[in-house]
N, C-alpha and C positions, 0 to 999 in steps of 0.2 A: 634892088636888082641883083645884088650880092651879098645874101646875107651871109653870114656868120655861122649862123645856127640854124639850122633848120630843126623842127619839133612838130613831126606826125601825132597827133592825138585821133586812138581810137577810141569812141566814146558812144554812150547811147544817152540821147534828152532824156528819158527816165531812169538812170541809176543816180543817186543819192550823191557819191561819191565824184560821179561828173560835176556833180552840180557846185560841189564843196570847190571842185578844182577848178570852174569857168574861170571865177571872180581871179583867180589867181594869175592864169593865163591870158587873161585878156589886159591884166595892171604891167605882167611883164612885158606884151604885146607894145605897149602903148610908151612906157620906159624905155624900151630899147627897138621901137620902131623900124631903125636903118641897121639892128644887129640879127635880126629873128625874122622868121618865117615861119608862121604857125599851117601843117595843112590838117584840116580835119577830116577823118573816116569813120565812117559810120560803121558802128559792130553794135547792132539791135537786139537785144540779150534778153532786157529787164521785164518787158512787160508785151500783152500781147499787142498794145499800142504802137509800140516801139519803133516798127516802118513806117507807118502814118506818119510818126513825130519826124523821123528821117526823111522821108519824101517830104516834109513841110519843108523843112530845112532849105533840101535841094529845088523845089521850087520856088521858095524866096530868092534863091544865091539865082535862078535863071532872071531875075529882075534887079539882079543887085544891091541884093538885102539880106544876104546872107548872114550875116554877123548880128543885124539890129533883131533876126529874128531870133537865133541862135540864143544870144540872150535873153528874150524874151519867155520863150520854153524852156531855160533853166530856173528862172526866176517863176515862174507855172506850173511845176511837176507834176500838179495833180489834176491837169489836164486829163483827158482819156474822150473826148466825141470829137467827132468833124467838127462840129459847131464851137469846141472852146477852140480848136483849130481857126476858126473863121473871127474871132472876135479878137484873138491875137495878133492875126496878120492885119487886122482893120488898123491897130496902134501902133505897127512899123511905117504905113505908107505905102502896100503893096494894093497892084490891079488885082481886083478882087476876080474879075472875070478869068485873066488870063492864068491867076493861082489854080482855081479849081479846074480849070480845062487840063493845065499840069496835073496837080493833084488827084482829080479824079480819074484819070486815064493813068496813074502810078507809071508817070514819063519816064522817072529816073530810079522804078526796080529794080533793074540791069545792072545800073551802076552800085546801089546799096548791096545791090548781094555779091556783085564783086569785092566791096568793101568787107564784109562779111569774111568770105572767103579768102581774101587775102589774110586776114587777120587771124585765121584757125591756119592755115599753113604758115605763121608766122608765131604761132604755138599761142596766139592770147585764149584766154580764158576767161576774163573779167577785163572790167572797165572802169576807169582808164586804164589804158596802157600808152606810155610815150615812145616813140624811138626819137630820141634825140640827137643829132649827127650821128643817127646806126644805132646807138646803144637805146637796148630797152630799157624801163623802168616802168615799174606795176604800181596802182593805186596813186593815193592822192596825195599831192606833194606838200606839204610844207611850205611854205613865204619864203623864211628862211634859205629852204635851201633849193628852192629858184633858185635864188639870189647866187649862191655857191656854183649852181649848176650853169646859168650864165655867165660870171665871171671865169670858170676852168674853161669853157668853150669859144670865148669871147675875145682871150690872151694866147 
């Protein structure tokens, strides 16, 4: 209810570099639980897939799966049709009907391009970018220095 930290990641399921950094953020996620507050936005850069994979996202997270999918398509990157889209959301436990109804009507565009757009008036460029309580940091973090960067925010 009060975290400590909070750490905006904008990210796209297909850069390379997100993908290096999930496993990281989701280990610190889970370690300091009641210190962190991770929110994720969507800045679809990499490929022409890239909103698809976003809106999958945002339609899991409307059935409260945001996270089991989230991982799922980092662990997947070389997804690219509706159909690997459909056969991923099958191994999270999502309504297959009420996904595509989401999905295929791109419910949550509005929101991805505001994600988008906040992120170029916010100067990014590339993905990841963090702001972590305010301060930005570009690319992909290191274990290590997580670890430093939750401990100085943490005390």
């Amino acid at each position: 209810a009060n975290p400590k930290i909070t750490i905006v990641e904008f990210a796209d399921f297909s850069c390379p570099y997100c993908e290096n950094s999930y496993a990281k953020i989701r280990a610190m996620s889970v370690k300091y639980k009641n210190d962190i507050k991770i929110i994720f936005r969507d800045f679809p850069l990499k490929s022409e897939f890239s909103i698809s994979l976003a809106m999958a996202g945002r339609c899991a997270g409307e059935q409260g799966l945001f996270w089991p999918l989230h991982d799922k398509l980092f662990q997947n990157q070389n997804i690219s049709t509706d159909d690997d889209i459909y056969k991923l959301i099958s191994q999270v436990g999502l309504d297959i009907n009420k996904f595509k109804n989401c999905y295929q009507n791109k419910k949550y565009l509005p929101q991805i391009q505001k994600d988008f757009t906040d992120g170029e008036d916010l100067g990014i460029t590339g993905t990841p970018t963090w702001f972590i309580n305010g301060y930005k940091i570009e690319g992909d973090i290191p274990l290590p220095m997580w670890e430093e960067i939750i401990k100085k925010f943490n005390y």
